[in-house]
N, C-alpha and C positions, 0 to 999 in steps of 0.2 A: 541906292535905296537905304534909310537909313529905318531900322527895330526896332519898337519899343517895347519897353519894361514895364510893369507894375510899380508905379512908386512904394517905397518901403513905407511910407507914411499910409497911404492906403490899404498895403497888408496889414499892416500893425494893427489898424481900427479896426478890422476884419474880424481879426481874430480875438481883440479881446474884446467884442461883441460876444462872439461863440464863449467864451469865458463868462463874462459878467451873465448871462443869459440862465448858469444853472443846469443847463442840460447835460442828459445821463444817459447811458446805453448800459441795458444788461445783457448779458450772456449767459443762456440758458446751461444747467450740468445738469449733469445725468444723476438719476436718481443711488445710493447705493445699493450696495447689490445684497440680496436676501440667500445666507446659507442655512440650511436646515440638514437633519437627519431623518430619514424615514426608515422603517425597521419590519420587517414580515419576519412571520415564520411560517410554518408548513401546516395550512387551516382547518385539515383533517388528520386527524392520528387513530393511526386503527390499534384497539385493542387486540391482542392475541392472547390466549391461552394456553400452555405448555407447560411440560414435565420442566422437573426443576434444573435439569441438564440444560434443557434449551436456554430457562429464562438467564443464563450469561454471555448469551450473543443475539441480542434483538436486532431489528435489523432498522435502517433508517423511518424514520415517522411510522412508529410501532411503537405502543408498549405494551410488551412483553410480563406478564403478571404469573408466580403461582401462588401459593394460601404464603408465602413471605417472603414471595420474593419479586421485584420490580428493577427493570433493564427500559429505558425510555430515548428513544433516538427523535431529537427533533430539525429538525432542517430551519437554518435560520439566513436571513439576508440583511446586511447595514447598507442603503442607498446615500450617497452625498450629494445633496442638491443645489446649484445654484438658479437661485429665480426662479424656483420651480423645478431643473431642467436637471437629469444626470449627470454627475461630474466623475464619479466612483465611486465604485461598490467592494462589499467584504463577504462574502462568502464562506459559510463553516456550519457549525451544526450543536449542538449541546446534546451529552449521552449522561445520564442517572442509573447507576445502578443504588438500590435502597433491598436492606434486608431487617426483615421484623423478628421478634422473637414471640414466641408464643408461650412462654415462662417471665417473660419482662416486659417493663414497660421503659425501656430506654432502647435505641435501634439506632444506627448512621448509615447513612449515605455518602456515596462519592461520585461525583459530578466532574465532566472534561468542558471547556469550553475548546471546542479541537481548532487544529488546524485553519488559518483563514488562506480563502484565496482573494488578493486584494489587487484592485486595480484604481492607482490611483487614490488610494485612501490610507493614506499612513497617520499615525498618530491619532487613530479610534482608540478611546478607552472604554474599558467596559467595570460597569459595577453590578454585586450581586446582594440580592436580599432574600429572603426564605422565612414565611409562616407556617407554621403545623398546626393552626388551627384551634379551636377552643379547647383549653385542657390539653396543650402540648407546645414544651418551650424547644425553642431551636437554637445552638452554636453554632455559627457559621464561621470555616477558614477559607478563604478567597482572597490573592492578593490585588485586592481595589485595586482599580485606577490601571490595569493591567491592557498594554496596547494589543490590540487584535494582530497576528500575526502567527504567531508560535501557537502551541495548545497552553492554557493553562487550566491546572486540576485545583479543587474544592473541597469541600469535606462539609457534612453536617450531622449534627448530635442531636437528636429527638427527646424528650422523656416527658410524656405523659403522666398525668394525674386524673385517675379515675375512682368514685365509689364504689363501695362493700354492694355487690349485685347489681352493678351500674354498667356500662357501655356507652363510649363515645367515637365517634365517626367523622372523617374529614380528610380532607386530600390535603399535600403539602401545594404552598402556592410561590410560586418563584415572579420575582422580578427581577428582568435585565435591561440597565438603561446605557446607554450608549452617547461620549460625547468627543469633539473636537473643537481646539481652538476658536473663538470666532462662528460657531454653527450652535444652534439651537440644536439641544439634546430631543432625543427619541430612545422608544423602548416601548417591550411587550412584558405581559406576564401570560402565564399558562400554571397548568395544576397536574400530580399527580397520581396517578391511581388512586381511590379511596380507602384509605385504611382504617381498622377498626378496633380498637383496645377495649379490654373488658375486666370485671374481677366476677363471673357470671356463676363459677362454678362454686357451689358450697352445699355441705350437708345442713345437718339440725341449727348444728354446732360450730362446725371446722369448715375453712375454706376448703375443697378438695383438689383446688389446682391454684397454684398461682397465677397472678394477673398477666393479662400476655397482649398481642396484638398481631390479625390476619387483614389481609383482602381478602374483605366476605364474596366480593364478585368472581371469585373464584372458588369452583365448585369440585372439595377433593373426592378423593376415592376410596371407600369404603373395599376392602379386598381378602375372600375367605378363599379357602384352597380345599378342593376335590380332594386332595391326596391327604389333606388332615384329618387324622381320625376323631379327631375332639369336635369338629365341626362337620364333618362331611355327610350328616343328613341334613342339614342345615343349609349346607352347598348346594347341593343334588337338590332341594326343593326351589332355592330362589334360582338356580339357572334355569330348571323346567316351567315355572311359571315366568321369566322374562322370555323363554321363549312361545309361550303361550299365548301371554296378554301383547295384542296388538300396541303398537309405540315402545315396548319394551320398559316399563316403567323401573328407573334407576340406574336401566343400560342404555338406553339411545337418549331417553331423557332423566332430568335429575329427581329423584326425591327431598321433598323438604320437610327438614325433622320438624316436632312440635312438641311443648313441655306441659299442653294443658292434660294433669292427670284423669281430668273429668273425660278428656276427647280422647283419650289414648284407651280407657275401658267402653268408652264405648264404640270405637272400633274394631277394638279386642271381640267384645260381646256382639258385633253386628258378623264377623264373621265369624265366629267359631262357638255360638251360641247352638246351634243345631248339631255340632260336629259329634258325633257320639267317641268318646275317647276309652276304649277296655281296658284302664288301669291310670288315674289322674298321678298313680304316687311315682309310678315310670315313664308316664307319656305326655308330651306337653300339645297342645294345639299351637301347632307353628301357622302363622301367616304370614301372609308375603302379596303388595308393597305391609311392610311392617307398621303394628297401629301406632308409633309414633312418630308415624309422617303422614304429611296433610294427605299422600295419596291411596293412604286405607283405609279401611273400616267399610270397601263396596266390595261384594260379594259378586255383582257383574264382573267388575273390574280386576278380584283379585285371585289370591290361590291359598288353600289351607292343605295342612297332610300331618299326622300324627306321626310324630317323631320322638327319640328318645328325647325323657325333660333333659339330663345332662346334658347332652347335644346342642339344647334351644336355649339352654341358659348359659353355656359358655359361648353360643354365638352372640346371647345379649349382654353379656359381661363383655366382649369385642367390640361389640357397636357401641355400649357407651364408653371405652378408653377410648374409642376413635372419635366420639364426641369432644371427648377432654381434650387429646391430643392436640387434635384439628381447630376446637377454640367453635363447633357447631354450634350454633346457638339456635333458637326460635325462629324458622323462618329459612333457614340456610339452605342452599341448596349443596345434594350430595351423590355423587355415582354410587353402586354397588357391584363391584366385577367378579366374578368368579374364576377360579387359573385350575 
């Protein structure tokens, strides 16, 4: 039995048919692949309120505020995404400590970008920027471009410009943006407590205080003592009317001072108008809540008692240093305690 072959003359034409003919095959590729950064932080931060001891160990997504001082822990996450999908994430947190002066108008802050825990995410950098808002310039030291991993620390310079009876108000506003090689950058900003600078205090003539800056959302404490003899009818009357007036006006809740001298005599005159006084040159008509805060001048609501004037006027020479001190202005709210 004899096989046969394909003559090579008939492959030949075969194939350069397939040739002269043009034809093409593609092969489909895959599309490249899409890396990005997505970035949270911690989307509720609670305020808290504390003695000035506390506010230097706030505790995570807190900030920690008193009249000048601010401790801010915020919980932060860097995710790395391929196509969408997780690939690695950086974990750590950003803490603010910022302290104001209430004689100046320049203040700093120092800031951690802490500790990361990283899986899979090497070679994140992170940058920092910082506004203080209208009428307040900022220095910022952070060394840019710093990879997530270790902690690194920050610093920032405040100083304010404000007008002769002026006041201006606003939080610092941070932004942190986060990149790697080859990945589309991400970042958050957030803000700081609200802080507030003034030059409010002045006589006829004279400034009486110099310019300074508080967190007015924080309401201090005005504080006389029993055992003071220059004040202790003074004491002995606002403790027996906060125990009297139900809600305890200045102990459970705040009083808010006020500077209208028109609203201040006529609260003065609304409760101690009646009050028969047997000697005005010794005796003064003490009230309490006191007529300049919004929560006097009601005789439902409040308590009068004839005390000595020395006594009532070195507790009102008290309450306006503590005005001064504290940087009160119109509107502010303030405790009253007695010890």
């Amino acid at each position: 039995m004899r096989i046969s072959t394909p003559k090579k003359a008939a492959i030949g034409t075969a194939l350069g048919t397939l040739l002269l003919t043009g034809t093409s095959v593609t092969v489909a590729q895959a599309a490249p692949a899409a890396y990005s950064i997505t970035v949270t932080r911690t989307s509720a931060v609670k305020t808290v309120y504390a003695s000035t001891a506390a506010a230097a160990s706030c505790r995570l997504n807190t900030i920690t505020i008193t009249r000048t001082s601010m401790c801010m822990d915020v919980g932060a996450r860097v995710d790395l995404l391929k196509n969408g999908k997780p690939v690695g994430s950086a974990t750590f947190d950003v803490k603010h400590n910022m302290t104001l002066k209430t004689n100046k108008l320049k203040w700093a802050e120092s800031f951690t970008v802490g500790k990361a825990t990283l899986v899979n995410a090497g070679d994140v950098r992170v940058n920092v920027s910082v506004s203080g808002g209208k009428g307040v310039k900022t220095g910022l030291k952070f060394p840019q471009g710093s990879t997530l991993g270790p902690a690194h620390k920050g610093t920032v310079g405040y100083a304010a410009s404000v007008g002769k009876k002026k006041q201006i108000a606003s939080p610092a506003s941070y932004r942190f943006s986060f990149t790697k090689p080859g990945y589309t950058p991400g970042g958050f900003t957030y803000n700081s407590a609200k802080y507030r600078c003034d030059d409010a205090f002045w006589g006829p003539t004279k400034r009486t205080k110099n310019p300074g800056c508080v967190f007015p959302s924080f309401s201090p404490v005005f504080t006389l003592s029993l055992s003071d003899a220059q004040v202790k009818q003074s004491a002995n009357h606002i403790l027996d009317a906060q125990n009297k007036i139900a809600g305890h006006p200045g102990a459970s809740t705040p009083l808010h001072r006020i500077t209208s001298q028109k609203t201040i005599d006529a609260h003065r005159k609304a409760m101690c108008a009646k009050v028969h006084n047997p000697d005005p040159k010794k005796y003064d008509c003490d009230e309490y809540p006191f007529a300049a805060s919004k929560e006097g001048g009601d005789p439902s609501r409040g308590s009068t008692r004839i005390i000595s004037a020395s006594d009532n006027r070195s507790a009102g020479a008290r309450l306006g240093g503590f005005y001064k001190s504290q940087r009160v202005l119109n509107g502010d709210g303030y405790y009253v305690r007695i010890k």
